[in-house]
C-alpha positions as CSV (number, residue, x, y, z in Angstrom):
1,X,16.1,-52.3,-16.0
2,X,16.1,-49.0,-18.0
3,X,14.5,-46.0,-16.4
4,X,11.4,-45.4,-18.8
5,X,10.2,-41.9,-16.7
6,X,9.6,-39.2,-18.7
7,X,11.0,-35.8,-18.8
8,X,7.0,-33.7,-18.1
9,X,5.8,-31.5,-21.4
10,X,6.4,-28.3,-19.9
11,X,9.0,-27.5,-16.7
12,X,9.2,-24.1,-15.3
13,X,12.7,-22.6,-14.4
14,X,13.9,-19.5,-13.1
15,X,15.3,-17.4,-15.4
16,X,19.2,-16.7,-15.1
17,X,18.3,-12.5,-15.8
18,X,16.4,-10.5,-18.9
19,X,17.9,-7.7,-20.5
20,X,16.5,-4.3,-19.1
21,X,14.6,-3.4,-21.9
22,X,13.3,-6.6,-22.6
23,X,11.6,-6.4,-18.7
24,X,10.0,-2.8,-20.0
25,X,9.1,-4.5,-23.2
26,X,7.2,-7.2,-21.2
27,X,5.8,-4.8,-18.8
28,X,4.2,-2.6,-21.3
29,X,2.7,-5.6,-23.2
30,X,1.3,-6.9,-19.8
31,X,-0.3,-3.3,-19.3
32,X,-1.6,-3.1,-22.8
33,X,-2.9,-6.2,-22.9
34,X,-4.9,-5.5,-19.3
35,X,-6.4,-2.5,-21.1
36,X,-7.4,-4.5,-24.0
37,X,-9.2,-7.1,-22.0
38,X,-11.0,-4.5,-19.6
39,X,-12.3,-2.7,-22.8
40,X,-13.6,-6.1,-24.0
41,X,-15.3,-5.9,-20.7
42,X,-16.6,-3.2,-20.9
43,X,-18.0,-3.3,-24.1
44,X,-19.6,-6.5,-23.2
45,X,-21.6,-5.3,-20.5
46,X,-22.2,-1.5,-21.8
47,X,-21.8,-2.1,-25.4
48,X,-20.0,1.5,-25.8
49,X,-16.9,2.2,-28.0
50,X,-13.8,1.8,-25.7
51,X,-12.2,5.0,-26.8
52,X,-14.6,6.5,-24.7
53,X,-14.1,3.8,-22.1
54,X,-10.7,5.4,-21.4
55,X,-11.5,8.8,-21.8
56,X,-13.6,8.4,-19.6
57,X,-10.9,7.0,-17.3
58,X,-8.6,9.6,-18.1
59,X,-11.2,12.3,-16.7
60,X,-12.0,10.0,-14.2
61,X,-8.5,10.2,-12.5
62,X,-7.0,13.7,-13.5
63,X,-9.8,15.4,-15.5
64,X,-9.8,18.3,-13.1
65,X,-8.2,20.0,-10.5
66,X,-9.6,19.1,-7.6
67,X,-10.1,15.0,-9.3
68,X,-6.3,15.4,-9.9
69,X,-5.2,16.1,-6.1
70,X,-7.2,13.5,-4.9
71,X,-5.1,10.6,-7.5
72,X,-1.7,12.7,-5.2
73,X,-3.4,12.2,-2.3
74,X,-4.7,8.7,-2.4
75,X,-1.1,8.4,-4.4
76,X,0.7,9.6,-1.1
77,X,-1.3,7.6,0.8
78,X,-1.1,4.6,-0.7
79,X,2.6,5.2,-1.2
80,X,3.3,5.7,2.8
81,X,2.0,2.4,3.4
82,X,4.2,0.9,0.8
83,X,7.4,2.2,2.2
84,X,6.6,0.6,5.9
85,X,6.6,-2.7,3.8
86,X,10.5,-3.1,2.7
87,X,12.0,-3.0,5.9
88,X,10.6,-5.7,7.3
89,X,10.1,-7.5,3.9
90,X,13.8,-7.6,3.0
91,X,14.3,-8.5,6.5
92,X,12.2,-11.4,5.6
93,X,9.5,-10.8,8.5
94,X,6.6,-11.1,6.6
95,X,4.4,-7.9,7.7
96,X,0.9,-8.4,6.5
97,X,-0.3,-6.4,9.5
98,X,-0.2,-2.6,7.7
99,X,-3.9,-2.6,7.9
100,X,-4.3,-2.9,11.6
101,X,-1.1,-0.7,12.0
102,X,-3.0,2.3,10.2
103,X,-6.1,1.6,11.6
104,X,-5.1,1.9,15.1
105,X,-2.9,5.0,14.1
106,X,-6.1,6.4,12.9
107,X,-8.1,5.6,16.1
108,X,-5.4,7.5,18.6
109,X,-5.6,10.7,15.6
110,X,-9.2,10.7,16.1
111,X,-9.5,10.5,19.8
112,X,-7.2,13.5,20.0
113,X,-9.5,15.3,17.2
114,X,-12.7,14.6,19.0
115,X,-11.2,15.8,22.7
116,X,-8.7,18.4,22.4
117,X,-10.2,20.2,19.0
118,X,-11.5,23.0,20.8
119,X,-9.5,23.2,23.6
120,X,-5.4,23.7,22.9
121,X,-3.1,25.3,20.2
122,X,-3.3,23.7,16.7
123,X,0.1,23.1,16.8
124,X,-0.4,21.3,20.3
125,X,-3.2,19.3,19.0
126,X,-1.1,18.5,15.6
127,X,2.2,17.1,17.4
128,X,-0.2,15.1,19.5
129,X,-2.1,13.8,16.6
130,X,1.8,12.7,15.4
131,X,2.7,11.4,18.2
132,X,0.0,9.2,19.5
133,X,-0.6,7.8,15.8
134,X,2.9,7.0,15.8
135,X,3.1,5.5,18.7
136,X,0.0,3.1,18.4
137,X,1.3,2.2,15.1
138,X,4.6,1.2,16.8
139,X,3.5,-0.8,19.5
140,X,0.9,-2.8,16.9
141,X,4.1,-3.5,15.1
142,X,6.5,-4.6,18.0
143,X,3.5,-6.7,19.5
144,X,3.8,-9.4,17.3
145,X,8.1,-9.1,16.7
146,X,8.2,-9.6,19.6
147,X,6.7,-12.6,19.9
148,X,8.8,-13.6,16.5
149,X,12.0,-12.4,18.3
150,X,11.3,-14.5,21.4
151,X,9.4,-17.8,20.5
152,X,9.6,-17.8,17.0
153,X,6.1,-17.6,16.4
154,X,4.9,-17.1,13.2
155,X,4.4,-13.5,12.2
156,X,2.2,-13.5,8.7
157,X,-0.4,-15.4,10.5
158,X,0.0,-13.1,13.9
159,X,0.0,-10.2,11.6
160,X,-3.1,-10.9,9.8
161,X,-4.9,-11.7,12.8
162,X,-4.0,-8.3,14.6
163,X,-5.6,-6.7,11.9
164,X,-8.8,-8.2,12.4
165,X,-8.6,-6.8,16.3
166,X,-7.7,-3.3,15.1
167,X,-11.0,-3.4,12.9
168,X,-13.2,-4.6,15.9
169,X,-11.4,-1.4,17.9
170,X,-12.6,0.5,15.5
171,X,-15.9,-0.2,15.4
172,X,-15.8,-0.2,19.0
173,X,-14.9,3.4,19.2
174,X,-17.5,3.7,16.1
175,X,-20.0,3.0,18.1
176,X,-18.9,5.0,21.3
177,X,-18.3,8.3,19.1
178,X,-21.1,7.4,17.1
179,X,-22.8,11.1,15.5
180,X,-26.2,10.2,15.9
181,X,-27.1,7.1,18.6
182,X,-27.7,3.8,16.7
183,X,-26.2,5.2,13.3
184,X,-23.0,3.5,14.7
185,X,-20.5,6.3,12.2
186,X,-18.9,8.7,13.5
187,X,-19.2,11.3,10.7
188,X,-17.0,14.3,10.2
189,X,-14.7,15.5,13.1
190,X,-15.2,18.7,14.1
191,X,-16.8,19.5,10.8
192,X,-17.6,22.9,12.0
193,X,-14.1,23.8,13.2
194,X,-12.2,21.8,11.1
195,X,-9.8,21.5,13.9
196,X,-7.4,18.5,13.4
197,X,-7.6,19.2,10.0
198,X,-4.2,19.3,7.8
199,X,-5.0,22.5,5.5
200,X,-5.8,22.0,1.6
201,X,-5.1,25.6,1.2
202,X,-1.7,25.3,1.5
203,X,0.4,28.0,-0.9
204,X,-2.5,28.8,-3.0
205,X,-0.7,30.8,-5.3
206,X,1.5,27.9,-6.2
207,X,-0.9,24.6,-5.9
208,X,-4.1,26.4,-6.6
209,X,-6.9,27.3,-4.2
210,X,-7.6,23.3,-3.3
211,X,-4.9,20.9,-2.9
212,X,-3.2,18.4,-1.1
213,X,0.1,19.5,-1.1
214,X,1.4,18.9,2.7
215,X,0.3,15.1,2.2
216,X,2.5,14.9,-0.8
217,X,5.3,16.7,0.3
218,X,5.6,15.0,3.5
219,X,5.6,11.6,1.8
220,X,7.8,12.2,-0.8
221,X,10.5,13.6,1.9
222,X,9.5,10.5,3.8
223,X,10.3,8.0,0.5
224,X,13.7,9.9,0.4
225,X,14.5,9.2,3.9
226,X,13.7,5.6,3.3
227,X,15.5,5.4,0.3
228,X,18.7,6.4,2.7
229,X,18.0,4.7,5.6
230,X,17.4,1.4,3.4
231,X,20.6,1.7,1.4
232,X,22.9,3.8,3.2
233,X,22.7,3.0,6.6
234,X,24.1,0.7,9.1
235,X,20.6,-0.5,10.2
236,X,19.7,-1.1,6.5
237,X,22.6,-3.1,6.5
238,X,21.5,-5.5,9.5
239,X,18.3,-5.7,7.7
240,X,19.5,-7.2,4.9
241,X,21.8,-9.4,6.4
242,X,19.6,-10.8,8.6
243,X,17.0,-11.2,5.8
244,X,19.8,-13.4,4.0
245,X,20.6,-15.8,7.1
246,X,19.9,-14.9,10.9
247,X,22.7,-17.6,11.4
248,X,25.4,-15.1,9.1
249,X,24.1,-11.7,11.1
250,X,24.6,-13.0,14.9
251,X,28.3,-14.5,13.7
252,X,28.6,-11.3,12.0
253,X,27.7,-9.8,15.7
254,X,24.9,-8.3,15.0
255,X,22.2,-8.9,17.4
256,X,19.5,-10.3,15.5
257,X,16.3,-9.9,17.9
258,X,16.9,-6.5,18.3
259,X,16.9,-5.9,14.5
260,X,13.6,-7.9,14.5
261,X,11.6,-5.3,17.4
262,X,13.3,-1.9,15.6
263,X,12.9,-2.7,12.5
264,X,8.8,-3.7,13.0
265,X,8.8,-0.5,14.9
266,X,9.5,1.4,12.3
267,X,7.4,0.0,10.0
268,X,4.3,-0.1,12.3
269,X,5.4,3.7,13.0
270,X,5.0,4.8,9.4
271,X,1.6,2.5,8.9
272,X,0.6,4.5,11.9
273,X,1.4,8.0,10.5
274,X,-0.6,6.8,7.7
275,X,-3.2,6.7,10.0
276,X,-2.7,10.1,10.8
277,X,-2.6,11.4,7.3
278,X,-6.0,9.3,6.1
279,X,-7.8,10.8,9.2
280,X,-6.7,14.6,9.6
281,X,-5.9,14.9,6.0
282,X,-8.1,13.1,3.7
283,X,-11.8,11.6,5.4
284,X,-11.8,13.5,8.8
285,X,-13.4,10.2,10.3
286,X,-12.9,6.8,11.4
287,X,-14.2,3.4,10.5
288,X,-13.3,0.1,9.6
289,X,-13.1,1.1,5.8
290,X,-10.5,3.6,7.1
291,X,-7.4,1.6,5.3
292,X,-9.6,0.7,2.4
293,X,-7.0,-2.2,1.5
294,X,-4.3,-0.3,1.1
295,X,-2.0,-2.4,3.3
296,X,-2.6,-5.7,1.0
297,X,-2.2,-3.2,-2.0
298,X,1.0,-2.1,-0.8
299,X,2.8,-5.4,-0.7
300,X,1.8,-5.2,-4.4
301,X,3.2,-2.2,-4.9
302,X,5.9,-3.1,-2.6
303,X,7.1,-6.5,-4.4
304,X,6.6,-5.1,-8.2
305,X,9.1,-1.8,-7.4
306,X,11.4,-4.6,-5.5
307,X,11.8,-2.6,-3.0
308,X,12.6,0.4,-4.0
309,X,11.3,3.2,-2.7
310,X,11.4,5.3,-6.0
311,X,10.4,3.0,-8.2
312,X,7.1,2.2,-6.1
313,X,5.8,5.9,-7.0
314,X,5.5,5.7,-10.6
315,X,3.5,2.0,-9.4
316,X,1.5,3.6,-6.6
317,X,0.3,6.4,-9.2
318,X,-0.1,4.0,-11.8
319,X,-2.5,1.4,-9.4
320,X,-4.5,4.6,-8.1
321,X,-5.0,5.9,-11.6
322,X,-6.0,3.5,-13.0
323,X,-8.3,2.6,-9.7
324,X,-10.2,6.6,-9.8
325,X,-10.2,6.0,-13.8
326,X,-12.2,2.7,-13.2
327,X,-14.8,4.3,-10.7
328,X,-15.4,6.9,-13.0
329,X,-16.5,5.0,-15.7
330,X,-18.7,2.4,-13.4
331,X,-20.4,5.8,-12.3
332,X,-20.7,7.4,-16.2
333,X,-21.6,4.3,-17.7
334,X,-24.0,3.0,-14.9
335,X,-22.2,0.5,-13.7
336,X,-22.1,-0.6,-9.8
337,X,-18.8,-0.4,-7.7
338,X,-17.8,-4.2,-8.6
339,X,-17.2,-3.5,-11.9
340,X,-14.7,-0.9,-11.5
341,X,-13.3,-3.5,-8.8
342,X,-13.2,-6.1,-11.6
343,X,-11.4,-3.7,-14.1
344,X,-9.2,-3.0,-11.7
345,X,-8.3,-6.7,-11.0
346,X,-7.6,-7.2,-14.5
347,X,-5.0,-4.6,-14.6
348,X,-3.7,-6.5,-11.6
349,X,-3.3,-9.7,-12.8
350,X,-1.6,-9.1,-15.8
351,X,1.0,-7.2,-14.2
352,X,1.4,-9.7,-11.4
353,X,1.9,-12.2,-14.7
354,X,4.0,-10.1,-16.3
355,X,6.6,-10.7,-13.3
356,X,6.5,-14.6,-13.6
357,X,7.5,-14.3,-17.2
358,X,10.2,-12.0,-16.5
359,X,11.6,-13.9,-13.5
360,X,10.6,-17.5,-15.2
361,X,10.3,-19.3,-18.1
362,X,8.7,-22.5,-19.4
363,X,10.5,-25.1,-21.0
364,X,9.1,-27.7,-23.5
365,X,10.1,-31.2,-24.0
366,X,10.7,-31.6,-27.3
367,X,11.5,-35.0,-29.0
368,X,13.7,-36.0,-26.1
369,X,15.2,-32.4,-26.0
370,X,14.6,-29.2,-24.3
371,X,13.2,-26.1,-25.7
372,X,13.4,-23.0,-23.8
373,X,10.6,-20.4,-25.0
């Protein structure tokens, strides 16, 4: 008997490559269109001309000075915790843990902060602050590799479950460091003082009177590094190779488990420094907002630069321009903070989708033929 099933309307299949510009060409169309759409938004709910929808977002994001070093800073930021994402990534341990990783970096920085600001060298207190956030980033990381390394267990679901500790650590040391009994914040550290505090006066005559130039700095030296250490290294090597078959790296001699623990190390160390840097050089507090999402954001950013450390700075600027544009205009045109939320999902989704259609493409059944579109 003949075989009478059907070929379905529409099959998806991986696309063989695209032609460089073709992938820009789709990229810009997927960011225009995202800007389109949020205008209609807009204009829907504010019935205002969209021209000034994005001038507003413009000025919202690098109107000023001081509006303009805070996009490098939360840049920097967001940035550092993208780069602890490759390593393990390409390694194919699936690392959804940067939240908790900062989180507890930013506990052990603020501990120091609170008992040693008045009482030892700045430098002291500044190589401790390092340290400690370091380290606590570290062993958040190697907790659960180790437990990959060992038992196979599975590490996006320990991950993501470690986070959720690290934010009730946080509000447990919220509450014990608490400003004012009851408030449960811990408000500024060492407001007064500003001990702790990485300067934003640094080089005035070059970055202006206020900046945050020691965050940038620091990261971009630290994307560099990574850049190196990813591509030129014999550890970046064992990473990749045991991201492409454990089974190929131990007959290849390398010795798989201990890529597993160093590599998470490393990664849980820079979510850690993060830590350091949100806390003694952006909010000068702690609290369960601390991260502010930035370790699921950074998978984003991650993933779209394909790991590449260069690359994900043009998308980490892009994602926090466009995230400081969209909370200006919620705040000029009355809106509340989910809409600048929602504008900013909308940017995200159709540059999420413009990565299907450059790495698939749908094919149509067409009188008992294929058509590729």
């Amino acid at each position: 008997m003949p075989n009478r099933t059907k070929e379905p309307f529409i099959r998806i299949i991986k696309r063989d490559s695209m032609p460089f510009a073709k992938r820009v060409l789709v990229r810009v169309l997927a960011i225009l269109a995202s800007l389109l759409v949020s205008a209609v938004f807009i204009f829907i709910i504010t019935r205002s001309n969209p021209a000034d929808v994005y001038r507003s977002l413009v000025d919202g994001a690098v109107g000023t000075g001081r509006r303009t070093w805070n996009t490098l800073r939360d840049t920097s930021i967001l940035l550092a915790t993208a780069l602890a994402i490759p390593p393990a990534f390409k390694m194919r341990f699936w690392n959804i843990g940067a939240e908790g990783q900062i989180l507890v970096g930013g506990i052990a920085t603020a501990a120091i902060m609170r008992y040693w600001g008045n009482s030892v060298h700045p430098l002291v207190m500044f190589a401790a602050m390092v340290i400690v956030s370091v380290l606590a980033g570290l062993v958040w990381g190697i907790i659960p590799a180790f437990f990959k390394a060992h038992w196979n267990t599975n590490e996006t679901l320990f991950t993501l479950m470690m986070n959720y500790i690290a934010i009730q650590l946080t509000a447990f040391f919220s509450i014990v460091w608490e400003a004012k009994k009851g408030s449960g914040t811990i408000g500024t550290i060492n407001q007064k003082t500003q001990a702790g505090w990485i300067s934003t006066g640094f080089l005035p005559d070059i970055f202006g009177k206020f900046n945050y130039s020691i965050n940038v700095i620091i990261i971009l030296a630290l994307t560099i590094a990574m850049f190196i250490y990813l591509t030129y290294t014999k550890h970046g090597y064992e990473i990749s190779v045991v991201g492409q078959s454990e089974n190929t790296a131990r007959y290849a001699g390398i010795h798989v488990k201990t890529v597993i623990l160093r590599t998470m190390a490393l990664s849980g160390a820079i979510c850690g420094f993060t830590g350091f840097l949100l806390v003694s050089g952006s909010s000068h507090t702690i609290s369960t907002n601390t991260a502010g999402g930035r370790g699921f954001t950074a998978i984003i950013v991650s993933w779209l630069a394909k790991f590449n450390p260069f690359i994900m700075i043009l998308i980490s600027f892009f994602l926090v321009f466009m995230g400081n544009g969209a909370t200006q205009i919620a705040s000029e045109f009355q809106l509340n903070e989910s809409a600048s939320e929602v504008i900013t999902g909308i940017i995200l989704f159709f540059i999420l989708g413009s990565e299907f259609f450059i790495n698939f493409k749908p094919v149509f059944r067409r009188n008992g033929k294929e058509s590729a579109a």
